[in-house]
C-alpha positions in Angstrom: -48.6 -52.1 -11.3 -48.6 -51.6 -15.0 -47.6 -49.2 -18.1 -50.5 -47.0 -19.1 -50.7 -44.1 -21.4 -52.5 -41.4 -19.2 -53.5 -38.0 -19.4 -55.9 -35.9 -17.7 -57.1 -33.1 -19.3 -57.9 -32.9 -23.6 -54.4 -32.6 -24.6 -51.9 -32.9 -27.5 -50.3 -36.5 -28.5 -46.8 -34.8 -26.8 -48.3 -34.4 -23.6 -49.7 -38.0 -23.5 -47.8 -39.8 -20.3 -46.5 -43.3 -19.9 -47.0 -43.9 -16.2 -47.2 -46.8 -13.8 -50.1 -47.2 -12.6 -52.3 -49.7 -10.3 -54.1 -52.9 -12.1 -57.6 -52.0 -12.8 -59.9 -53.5 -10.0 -62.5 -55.7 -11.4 -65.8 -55.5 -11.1 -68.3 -59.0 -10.9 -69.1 -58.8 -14.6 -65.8 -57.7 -15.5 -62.6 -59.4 -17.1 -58.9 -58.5 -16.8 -57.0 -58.5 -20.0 -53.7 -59.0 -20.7 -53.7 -56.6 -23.9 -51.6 -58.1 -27.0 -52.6 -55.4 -29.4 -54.7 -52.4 -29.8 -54.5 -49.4 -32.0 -54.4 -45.8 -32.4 -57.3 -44.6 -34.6 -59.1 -41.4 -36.0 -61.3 -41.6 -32.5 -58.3 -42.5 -30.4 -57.6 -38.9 -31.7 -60.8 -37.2 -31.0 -60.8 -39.0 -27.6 -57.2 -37.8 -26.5 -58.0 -34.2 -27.9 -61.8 -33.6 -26.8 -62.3 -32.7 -30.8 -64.5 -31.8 -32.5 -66.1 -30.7 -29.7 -69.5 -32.7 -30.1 -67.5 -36.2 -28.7 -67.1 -34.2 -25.5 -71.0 -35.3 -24.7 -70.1 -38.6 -24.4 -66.2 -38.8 -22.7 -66.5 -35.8 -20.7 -67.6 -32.2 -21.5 -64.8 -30.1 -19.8 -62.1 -33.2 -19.0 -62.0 -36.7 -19.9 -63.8 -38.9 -17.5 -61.3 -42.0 -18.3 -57.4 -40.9 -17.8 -56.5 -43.2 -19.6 -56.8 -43.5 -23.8 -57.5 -46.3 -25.9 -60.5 -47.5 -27.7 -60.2 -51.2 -28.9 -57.6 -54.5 -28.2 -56.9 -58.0 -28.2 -55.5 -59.9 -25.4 -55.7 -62.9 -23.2 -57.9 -63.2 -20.0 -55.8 -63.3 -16.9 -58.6 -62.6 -14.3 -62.3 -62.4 -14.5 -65.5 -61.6 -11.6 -67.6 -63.6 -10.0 -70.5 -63.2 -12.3 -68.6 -64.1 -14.8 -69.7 -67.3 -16.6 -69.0 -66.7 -20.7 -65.1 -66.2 -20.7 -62.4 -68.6 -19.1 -58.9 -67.5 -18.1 -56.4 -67.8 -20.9 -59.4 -66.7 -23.5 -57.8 -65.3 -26.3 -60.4 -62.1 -26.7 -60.9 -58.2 -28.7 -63.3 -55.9 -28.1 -64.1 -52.5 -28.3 -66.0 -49.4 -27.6 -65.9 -45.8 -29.1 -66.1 -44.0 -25.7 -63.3 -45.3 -24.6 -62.0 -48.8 -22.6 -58.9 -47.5 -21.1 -57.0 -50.6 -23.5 -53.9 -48.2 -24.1 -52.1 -50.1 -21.7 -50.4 -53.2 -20.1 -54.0 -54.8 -18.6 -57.4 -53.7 -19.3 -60.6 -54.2 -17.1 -63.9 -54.6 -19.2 -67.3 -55.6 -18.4 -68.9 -58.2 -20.1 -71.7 -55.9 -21.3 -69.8 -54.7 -24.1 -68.9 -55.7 -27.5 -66.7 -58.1 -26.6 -66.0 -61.4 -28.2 -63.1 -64.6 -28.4 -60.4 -63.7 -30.8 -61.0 -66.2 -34.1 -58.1 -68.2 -34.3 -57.7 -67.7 -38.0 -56.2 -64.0 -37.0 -53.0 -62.5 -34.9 -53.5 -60.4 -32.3 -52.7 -57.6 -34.1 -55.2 -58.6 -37.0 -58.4 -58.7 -34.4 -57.2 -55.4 -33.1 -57.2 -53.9 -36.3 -60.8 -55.5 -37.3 -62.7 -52.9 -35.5 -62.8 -49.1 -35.0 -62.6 -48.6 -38.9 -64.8 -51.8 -39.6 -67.4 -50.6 -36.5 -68.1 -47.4 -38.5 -68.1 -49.2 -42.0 -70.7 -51.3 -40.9 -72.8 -48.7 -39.8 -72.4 -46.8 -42.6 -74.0 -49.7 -45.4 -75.9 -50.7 -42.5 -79.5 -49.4 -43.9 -78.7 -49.2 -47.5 -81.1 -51.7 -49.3 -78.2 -53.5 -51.3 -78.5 -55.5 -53.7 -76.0 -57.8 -55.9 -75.3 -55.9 -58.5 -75.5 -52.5 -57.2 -73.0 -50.1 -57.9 -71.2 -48.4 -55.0 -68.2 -45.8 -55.3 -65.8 -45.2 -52.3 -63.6 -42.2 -51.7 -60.6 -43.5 -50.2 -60.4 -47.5 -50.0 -56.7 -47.6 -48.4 -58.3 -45.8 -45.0 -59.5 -48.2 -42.0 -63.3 -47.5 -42.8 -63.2 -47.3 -46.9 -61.0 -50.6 -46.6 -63.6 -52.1 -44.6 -66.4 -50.9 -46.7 -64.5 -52.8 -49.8 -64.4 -56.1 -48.4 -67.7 -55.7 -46.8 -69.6 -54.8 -50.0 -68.3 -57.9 -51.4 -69.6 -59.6 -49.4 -72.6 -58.7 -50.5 -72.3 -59.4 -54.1 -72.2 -55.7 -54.9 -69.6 -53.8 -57.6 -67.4 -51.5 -56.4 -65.6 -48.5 -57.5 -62.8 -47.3 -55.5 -60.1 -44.6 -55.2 -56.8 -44.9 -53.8 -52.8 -44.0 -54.0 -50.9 -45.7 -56.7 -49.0 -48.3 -54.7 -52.6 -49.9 -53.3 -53.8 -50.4 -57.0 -53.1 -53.8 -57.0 -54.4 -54.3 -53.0 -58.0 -53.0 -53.6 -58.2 -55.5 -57.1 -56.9 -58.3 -54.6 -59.7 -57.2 -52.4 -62.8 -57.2 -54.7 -62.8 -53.9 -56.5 -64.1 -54.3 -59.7 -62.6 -50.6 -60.6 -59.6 -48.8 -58.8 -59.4 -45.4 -59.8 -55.7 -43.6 -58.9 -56.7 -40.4 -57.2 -52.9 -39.4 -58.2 -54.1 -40.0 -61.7 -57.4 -38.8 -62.2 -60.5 -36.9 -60.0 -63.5 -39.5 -59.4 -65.9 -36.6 -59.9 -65.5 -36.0 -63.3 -65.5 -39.9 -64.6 -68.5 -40.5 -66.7 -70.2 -43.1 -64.7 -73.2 -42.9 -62.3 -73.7 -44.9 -59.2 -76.5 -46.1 -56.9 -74.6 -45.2 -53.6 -71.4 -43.1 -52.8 -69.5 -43.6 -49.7 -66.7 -40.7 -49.2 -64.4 -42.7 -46.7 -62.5 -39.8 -46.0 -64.6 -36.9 -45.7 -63.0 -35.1 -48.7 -65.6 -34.7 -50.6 -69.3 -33.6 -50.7 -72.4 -34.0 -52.0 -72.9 -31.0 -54.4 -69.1 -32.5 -55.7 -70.3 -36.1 -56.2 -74.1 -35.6 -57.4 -73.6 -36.3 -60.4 -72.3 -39.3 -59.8 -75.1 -40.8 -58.8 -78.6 -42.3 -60.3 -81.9 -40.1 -60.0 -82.1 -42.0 -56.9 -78.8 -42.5 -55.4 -77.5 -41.6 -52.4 -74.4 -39.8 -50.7 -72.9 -40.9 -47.5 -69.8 -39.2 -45.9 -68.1 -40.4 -43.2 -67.2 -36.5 -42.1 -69.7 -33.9 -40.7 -68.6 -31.7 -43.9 -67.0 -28.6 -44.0 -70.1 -26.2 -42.2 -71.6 -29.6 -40.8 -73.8 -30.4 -43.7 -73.9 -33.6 -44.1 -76.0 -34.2 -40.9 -78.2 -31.3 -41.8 -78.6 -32.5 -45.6 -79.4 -35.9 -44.0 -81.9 -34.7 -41.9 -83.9 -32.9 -44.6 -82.7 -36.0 -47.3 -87.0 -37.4 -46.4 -87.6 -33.5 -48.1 -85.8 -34.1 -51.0 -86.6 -35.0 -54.7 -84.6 -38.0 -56.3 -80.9 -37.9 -54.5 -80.1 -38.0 -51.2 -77.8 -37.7 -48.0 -77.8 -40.3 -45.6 -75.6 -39.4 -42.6 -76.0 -42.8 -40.6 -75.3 -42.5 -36.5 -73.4 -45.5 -35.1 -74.2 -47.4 -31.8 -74.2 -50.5 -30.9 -70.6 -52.1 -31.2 -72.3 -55.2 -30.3 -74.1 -55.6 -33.4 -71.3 -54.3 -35.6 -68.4 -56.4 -33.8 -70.9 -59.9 -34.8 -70.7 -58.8 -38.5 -67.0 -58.2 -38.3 -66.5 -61.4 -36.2 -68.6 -63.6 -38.9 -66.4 -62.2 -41.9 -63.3 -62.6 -39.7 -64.1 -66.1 -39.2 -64.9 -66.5 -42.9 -62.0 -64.8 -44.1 -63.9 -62.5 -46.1 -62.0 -59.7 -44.2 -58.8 -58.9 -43.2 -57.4 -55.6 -42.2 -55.4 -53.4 -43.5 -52.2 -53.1 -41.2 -49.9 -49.4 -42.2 -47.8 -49.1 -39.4 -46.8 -51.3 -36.0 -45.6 -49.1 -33.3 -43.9 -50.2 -29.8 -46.3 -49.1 -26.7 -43.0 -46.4 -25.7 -43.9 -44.9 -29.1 -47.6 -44.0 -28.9 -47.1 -40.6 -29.1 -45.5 -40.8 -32.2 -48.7 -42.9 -33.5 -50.8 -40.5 -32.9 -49.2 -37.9 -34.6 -48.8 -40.2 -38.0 -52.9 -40.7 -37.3 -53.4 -37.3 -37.3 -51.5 -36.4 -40.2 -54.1 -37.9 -42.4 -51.3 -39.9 -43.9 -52.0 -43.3 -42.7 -53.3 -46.1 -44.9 -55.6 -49.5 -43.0 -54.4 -49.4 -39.6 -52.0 -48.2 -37.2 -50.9 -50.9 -34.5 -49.5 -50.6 -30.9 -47.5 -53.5 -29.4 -46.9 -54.5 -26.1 -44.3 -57.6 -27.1 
């Protein structure tokens, strides 16, 4: 038996249940983890809660089809099937998948056909954990922008899971970066490559007199009509948020229409092609997550409401030890 955080039906983080629960049964091209670390993240929340109502068409349109929550983890192979060949037990390994693993608990069961990979050894548990939900949709996000070094890219909210990620990721390739964040993180997003931090505390990013080639709103706060002039006859406006009437994926969709700017609204799917990115630049060192908050398994539902407030900054951690 083992500890699980299970529910049944869309619910609120209060009516989320830690109950025992039977071991996961493995399948042939499954292994059994022994999760270290996982998280609670902005689709943890949409997962528990069946909102907004689109995710329903992919976890379950009137209940959830995994009891269960729990997107992402790290942990250490205990058992594996039969047609398993690529992972050994005692593999130190994260992974993860937006429609849910079942990895809010003790022991998780996942097949090898998903975007799972061995834990770099240059990172904690709670560090590979953290190095994907946010970083998944980051990815995806610069994915088909034609960068080039010396491009200039502003982010709306660099202290949140996918801005942060975005930061360290544009670095990486060469390109400047102008970020907004909370006082306290200032110095954080210099440390990380920002070659601007602007203090949303301080000053409104819309009204600067700068222009950029992209703009990434992190945290859905924005919107196009709000940051167009910011950007060159040319840029482009992506927003991690469907916008207050769902516009952004409508503005995208006509975007081809458009003279000069544009909205991009990119659709992410493969976690196997994000999680290599993430794994090369873990390995590297060129990113490391943002960790807010660590929370003890028995406190999950307590996570979720600090997700859901908005408030948190990186990542927010559960622990099993």
């Amino acid at each position: 038996m083992m500890k699980a955080a299970i529910r049944h039906d869309y619910c609120s983080p209060d009516q989320l249940e830690i109950a025992r629960v039977p071991l996961p049964r493995l399948g042939d091209d499954e292994i059994l983890v022994k999760v270290k670390a996982t998280t609670v993240n902005r689709t943890d929340c949409g997962v528990l809660t069946g909102k907004p109502w689109a995710i329903r068409l992919f976890i379950g349109l009137f209940k959830p089809v995994r009891p269960v929550t729990g997107t992402d983890f790290a942990g250490i192979v205990v058992d594996k099937g039969s047609n398993v060949d690529q992972f050994e037990i005692c593999d130190q390994v994260y992974g993860f998948f937006d429609q849910g693993l079942s990895s809010h608990a003790e022991y998780v069961a996942v097949s090898t056909k998903k975007a799972i990979l061995k834990k770099p050894e240059n990172v904690t548990f709670e560090q590979a954990a953290s190095s994907l939900e946010g970083a998944h949709y980051a990815f995806y996000f610069l994915k088909d922008l034609k960068l080039n070094a010396g491009d200039r890219v502003l982010i709306n909210g660099g202290t949140g899971a996918i801005g942060n990620a975005a930061v360290q990721f544009l670095r990486h390739f060469n390109v400047s970066v102008t970020v907004t964040c909370e006082t306290e993180f200032v110095e954080v997003l210099n440390s990380q490559g920002a070659e601007k931090v602007i203090d949303y505390r301080k000053e409104d990013f819309t009204t600067i007199n700068e222009q950029f080639d992209y703009v990434l709103d992190a945290v859905g706060k924005s919107s196009f009509g709000k940051c167009k002039p910011l950007l060159k006859s040319n840029g482009i406006y992506i927003s991690s948020e469907l916008g207050e009437n769902w516009q952004n994926p409508f503005l995208a969709l006509i975007s081809p229409f458009m003279l000069g700017k544009k909205v991009k609204f990119p659709v992410p799917y493969s976690a196997k092609r994000s999680m290599l990115f993430i794994n090369k630049l873990v390995l590297s060192g060129e990113f490391v997550p943002l960790i807010d908050r660590r929370y003890r398994f028995e406190d999950i539902a307590e996570a979720y409401h600090y997700v859901q407030s908005g408030q948190k900054k990186g990542n927010v951690v559960i622990t099993f030890d």
